[in-house]
C-alpha positions in Angstrom: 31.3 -6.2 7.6 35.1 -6.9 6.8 38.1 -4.9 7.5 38.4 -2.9 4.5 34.9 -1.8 5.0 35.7 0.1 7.8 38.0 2.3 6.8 35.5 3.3 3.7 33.0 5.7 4.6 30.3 7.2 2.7 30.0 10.9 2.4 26.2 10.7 3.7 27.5 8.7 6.7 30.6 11.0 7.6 28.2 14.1 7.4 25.8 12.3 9.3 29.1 10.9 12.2 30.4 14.8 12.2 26.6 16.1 12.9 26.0 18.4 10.1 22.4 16.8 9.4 20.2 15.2 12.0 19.7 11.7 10.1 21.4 10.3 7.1 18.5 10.4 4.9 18.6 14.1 5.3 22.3 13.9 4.4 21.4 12.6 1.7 18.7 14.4 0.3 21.0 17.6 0.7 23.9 15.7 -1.2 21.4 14.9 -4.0 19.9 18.2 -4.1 23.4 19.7 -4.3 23.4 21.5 -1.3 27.3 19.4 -0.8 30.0 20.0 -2.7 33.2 18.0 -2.7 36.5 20.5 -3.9 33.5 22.8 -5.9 31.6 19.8 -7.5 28.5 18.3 -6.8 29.4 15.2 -5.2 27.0 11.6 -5.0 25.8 10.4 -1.1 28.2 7.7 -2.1 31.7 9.2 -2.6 34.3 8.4 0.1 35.4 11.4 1.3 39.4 11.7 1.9 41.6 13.3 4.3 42.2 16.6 3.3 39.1 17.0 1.4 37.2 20.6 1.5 33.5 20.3 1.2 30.8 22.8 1.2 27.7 22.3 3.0 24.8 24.8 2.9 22.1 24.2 4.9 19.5 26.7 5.9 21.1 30.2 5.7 24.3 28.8 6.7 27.6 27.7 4.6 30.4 26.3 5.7 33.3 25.5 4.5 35.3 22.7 6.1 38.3 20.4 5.7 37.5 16.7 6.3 40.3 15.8 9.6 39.3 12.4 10.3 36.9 9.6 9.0 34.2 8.2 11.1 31.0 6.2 10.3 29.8 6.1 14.0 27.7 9.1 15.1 29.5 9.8 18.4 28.8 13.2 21.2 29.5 16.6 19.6 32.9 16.9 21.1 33.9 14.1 19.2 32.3 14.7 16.2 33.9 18.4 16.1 37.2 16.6 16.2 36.3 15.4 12.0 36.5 18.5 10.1 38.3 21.7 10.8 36.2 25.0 9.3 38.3 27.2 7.8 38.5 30.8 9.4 36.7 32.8 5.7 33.6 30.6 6.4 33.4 31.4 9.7 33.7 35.0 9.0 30.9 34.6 6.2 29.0 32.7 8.8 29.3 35.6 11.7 28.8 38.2 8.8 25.7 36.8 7.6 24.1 35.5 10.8 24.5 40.1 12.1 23.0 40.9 9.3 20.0 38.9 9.3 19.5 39.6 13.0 19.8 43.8 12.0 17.4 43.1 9.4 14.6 40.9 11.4 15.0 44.2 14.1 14.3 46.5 11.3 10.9 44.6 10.5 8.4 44.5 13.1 4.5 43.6 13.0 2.1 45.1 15.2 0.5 41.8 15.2 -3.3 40.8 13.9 -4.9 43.9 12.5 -7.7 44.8 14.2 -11.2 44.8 13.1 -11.1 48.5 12.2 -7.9 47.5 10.1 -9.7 44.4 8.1 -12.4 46.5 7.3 -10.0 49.0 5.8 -7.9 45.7 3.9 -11.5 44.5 2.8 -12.6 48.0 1.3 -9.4 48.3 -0.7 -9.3 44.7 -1.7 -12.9 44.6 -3.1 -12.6 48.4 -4.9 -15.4 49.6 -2.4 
């Protein structure tokens, strides 16, 4: 690799280095399936990503917003990696807002567990019309 090369990075890679995704080829795959967005546009896994750039990353029921800080193609400890992008304080407030309210509404929804055979029985008869 020369120089100049090092100083490039790939948008996969630097999500990858700041440990948004767990492998690049997931990075990927969410960049391609537009789950990235560079300054609210889809983006390719090849686009260098700038200092000062805002991207959006959604993945599973979180999104965050976050302002690229540094460039890095290494994958480094999570101290390090937190030192790439700075999150800006709406998304974490969307993040905190979203994550209570999914926990209030998995409390509010609670299974007894396997029905019993007294309770298939019942299921049975009103599935079959009987």
């Amino acid at each position: 690799m020369s120089e100049q090369d090092d100083d490039k990075a790939r948008l996969d890679k630097w999500l990858w280095a700041a440990r948004f995704f767990k492998t690049r080829a997931l990075a990927k795959a969410a960049i391609e399936g537009g789950k990235v967005h560079c300054r609210g546009e889809r983006c390719k896994p090849a686009k260098e990503p700038k200092l000062g750039d805002e991207l959006t990353i959604r993945a599973g029921f979180d999104e965050r917003t976050v302002i690229v800080r540094a460039l890095s193609m290494v994958r480094r400890g999570a101290p390090e990696a937190q030192l790439l992008y700075e999150e800006t304080a709406d998304s974490i407030a969307r993040r905190e807002q979203a994550a209570a309210l999914r926990k209030a509404g998995a409390l509010g929804v609670q299974s007894e567990g396997r029905p019993t055979k007294k309770q298939r029985r019942q299921i049975h008869q009103l599935r079959d019309g009987n």
